[in-house]
C-alpha positions as CSV (number, residue, x, y, z in Angstrom):
1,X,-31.6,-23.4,-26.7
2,X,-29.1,-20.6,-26.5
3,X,-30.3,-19.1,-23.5
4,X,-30.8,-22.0,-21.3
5,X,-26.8,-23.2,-22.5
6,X,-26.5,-19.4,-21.8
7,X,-28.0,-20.0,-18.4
8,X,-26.1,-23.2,-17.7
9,X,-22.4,-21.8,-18.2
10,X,-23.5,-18.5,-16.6
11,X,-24.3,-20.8,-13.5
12,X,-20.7,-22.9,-13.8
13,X,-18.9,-19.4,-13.2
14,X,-18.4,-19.2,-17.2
15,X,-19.3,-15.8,-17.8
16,X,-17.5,-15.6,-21.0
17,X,-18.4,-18.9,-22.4
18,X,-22.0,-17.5,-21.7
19,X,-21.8,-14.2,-23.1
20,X,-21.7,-15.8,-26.5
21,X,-24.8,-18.4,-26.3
22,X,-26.7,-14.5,-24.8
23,X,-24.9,-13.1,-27.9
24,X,-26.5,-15.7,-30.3
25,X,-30.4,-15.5,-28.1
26,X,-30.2,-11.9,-28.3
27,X,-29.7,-11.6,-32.7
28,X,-32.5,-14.5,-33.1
29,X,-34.7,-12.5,-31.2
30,X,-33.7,-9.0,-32.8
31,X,-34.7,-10.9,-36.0
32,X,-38.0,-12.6,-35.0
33,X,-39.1,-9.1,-33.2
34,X,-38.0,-7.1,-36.4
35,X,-40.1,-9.8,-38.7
36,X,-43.0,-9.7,-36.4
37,X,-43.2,-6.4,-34.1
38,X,-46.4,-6.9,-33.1
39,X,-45.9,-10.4,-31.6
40,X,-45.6,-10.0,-27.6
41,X,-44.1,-13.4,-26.8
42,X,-41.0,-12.2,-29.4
43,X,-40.7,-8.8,-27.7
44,X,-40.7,-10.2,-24.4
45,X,-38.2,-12.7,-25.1
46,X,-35.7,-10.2,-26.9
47,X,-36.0,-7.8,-23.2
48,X,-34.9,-11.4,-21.8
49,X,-32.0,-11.4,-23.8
50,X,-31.2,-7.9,-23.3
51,X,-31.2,-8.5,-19.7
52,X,-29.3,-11.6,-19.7
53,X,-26.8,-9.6,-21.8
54,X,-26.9,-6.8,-19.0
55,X,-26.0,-9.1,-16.0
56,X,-23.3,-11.1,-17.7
57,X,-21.4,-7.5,-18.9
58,X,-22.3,-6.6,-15.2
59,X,-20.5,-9.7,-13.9
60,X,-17.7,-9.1,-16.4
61,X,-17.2,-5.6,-15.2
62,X,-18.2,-3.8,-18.5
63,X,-20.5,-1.3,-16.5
64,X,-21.1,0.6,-19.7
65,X,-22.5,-2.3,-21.7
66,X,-24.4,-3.3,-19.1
67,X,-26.3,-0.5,-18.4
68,X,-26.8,0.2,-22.4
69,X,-28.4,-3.6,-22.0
70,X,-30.3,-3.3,-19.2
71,X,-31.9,-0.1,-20.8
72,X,-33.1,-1.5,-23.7
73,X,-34.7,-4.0,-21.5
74,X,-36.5,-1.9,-19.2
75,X,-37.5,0.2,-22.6
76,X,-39.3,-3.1,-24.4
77,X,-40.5,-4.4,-20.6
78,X,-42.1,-0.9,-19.9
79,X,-44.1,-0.9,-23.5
80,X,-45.2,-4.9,-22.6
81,X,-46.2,-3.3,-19.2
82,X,-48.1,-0.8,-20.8
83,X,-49.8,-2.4,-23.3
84,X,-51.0,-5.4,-20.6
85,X,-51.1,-3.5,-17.4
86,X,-52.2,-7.0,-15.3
87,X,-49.6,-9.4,-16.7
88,X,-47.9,-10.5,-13.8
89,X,-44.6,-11.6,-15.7
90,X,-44.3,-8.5,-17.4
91,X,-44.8,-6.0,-14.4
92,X,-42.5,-8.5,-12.4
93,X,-39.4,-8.2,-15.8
94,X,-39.9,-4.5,-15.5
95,X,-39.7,-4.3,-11.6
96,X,-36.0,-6.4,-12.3
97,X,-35.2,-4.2,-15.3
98,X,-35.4,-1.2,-13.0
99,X,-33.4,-2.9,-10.2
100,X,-30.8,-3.8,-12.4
101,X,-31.0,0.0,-14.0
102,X,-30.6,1.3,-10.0
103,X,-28.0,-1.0,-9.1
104,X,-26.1,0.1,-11.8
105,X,-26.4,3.8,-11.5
106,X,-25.2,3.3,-7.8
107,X,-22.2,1.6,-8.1
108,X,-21.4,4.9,-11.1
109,X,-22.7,7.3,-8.2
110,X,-25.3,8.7,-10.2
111,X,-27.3,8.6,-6.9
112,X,-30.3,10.8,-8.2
113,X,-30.8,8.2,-11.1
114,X,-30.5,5.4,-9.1
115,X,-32.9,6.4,-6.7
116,X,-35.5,7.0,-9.2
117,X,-35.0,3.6,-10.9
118,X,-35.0,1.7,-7.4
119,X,-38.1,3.9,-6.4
120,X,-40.0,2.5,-9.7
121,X,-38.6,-0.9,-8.6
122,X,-40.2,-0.7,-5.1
123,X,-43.5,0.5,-6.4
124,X,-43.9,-2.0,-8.4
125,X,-42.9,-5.1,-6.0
126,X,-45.2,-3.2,-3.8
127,X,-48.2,-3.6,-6.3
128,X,-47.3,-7.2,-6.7
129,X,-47.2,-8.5,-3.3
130,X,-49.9,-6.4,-2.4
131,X,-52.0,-8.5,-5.0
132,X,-50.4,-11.5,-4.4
133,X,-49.1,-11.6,-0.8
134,X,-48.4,-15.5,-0.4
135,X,-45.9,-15.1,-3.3
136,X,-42.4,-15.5,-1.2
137,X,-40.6,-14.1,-4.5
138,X,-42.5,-10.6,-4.7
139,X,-42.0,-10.2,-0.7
140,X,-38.7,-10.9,-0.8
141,X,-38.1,-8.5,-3.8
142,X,-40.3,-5.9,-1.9
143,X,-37.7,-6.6,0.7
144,X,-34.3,-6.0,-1.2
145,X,-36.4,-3.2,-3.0
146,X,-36.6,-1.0,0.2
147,X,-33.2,-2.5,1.1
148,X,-31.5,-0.8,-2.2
149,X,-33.7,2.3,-1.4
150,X,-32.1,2.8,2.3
151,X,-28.7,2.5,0.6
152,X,-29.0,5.0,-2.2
153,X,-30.7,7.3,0.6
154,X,-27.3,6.5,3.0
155,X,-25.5,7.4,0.2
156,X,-27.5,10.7,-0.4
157,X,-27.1,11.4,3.3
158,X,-30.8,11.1,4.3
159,X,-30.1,9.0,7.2
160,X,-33.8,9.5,7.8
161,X,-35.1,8.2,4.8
162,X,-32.1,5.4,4.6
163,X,-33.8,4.2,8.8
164,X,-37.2,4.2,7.3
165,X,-36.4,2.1,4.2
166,X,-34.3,-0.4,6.1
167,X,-36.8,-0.6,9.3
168,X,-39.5,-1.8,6.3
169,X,-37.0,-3.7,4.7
170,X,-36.3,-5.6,8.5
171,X,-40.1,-6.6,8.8
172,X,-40.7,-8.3,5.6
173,X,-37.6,-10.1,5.5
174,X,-38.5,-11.3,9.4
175,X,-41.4,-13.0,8.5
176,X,-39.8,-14.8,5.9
177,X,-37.0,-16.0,8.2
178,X,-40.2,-17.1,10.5
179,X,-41.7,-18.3,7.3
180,X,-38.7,-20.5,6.1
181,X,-36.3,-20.7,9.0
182,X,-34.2,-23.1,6.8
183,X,-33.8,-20.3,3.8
184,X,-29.7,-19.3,4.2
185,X,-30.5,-16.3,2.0
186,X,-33.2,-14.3,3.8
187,X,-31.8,-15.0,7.1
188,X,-28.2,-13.7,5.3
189,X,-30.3,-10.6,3.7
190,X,-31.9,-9.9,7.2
191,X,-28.7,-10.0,9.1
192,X,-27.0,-7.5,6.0
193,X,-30.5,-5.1,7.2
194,X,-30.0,-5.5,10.8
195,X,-26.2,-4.5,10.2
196,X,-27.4,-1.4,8.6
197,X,-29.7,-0.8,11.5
198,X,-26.8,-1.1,13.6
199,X,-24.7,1.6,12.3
200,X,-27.1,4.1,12.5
């Protein structure tokens, strides 16, 4: 219950009001993983918690918390991963924690870091859509994926590299504007990629 009231005020534009329900989700599942460490469906669901935690101090502006959230959560979501290398969920949690975990480091300017995180993040979106390629969620986070690498690459000067990443970013998120000519977000995400394009 916490997390989807969590969830709900988080999607009114509460962020604090949130913060506490993530607060509350996050200490019952430190104590159910603590009681029973072996018990996946508890680990996975205190990296939830963690990362729930991470985007609501992201939204908040505490960059530090965040970040000490979101790297707990790629830490339990990369032992899930491990442990069950062809559970979708969990490869997809970990391809988000690392996203999040980029993101992060490239608003701070730790460009080096980010890039590694958001070349992780890529690799495995790449791995799920190449398994899976009618899933519209895994293409479109392949998408943003090579989207985040072309800016962390323009930001490391590799104009290059930044062309390359954007040019594969532009031909996935064109066939899902083809795809779903009615979706406002990919056709916004293209036209941010074709901007890019543009400048260089």
């Amino acid at each position: 219950a916490c997390q989807f009231l969590g969830n709900t005020h988080a999607a009114l534009g509460d962020p604090k009001k949130a913060l506490g329900f993530f607060e509350d989700y996050e200490r019952l599942g430190k104590d159910l993983h603590k009681a029973h460490p072996n018990n996946v469906a508890f680990k996975n669901s205190l990296a939830i918690a963690y990362l729930k935690l991470g985007n609501i101090h992201a939204a908040l502006g505490n960059s530090e918390k965040a970040l000490g959230f979101f790297e707990d959560s790629q830490r339990l979501e990369k032992d899930l991963h491990k442990a069950h290398p062809n559970n979708v969920a969990f490869k997809n949690s970990l391809a988000i924690a690392c996203s999040k975990l980029g993101t992060i480091h490239l608003e701070r300017g730790n460009l080096d870091q980010a890039l590694g995180f958001f070349e992780d993040y890529e690799r495995l979106e790449k791995d799920l859509h190449e398994a899976h390629p009618a899933n519209v969620a895994f293409k479109k986070s392949l998408a943003l994926a090579r989207a985040k690498l072309g800016l962390t690459y323009e930001a490391l000067n590799d104009l290059e590299k930044a062309r390359g990443c954007y040019q594969r970013s532009h031909t996935l998120l064109a066939e899902l504007v083809k795809q779903s000519p009615q979706s406002v977000e990919f056709k916004n995400n293209l036209d941010r990629v074709n901007a890019k394009l543009d400048e260089m």
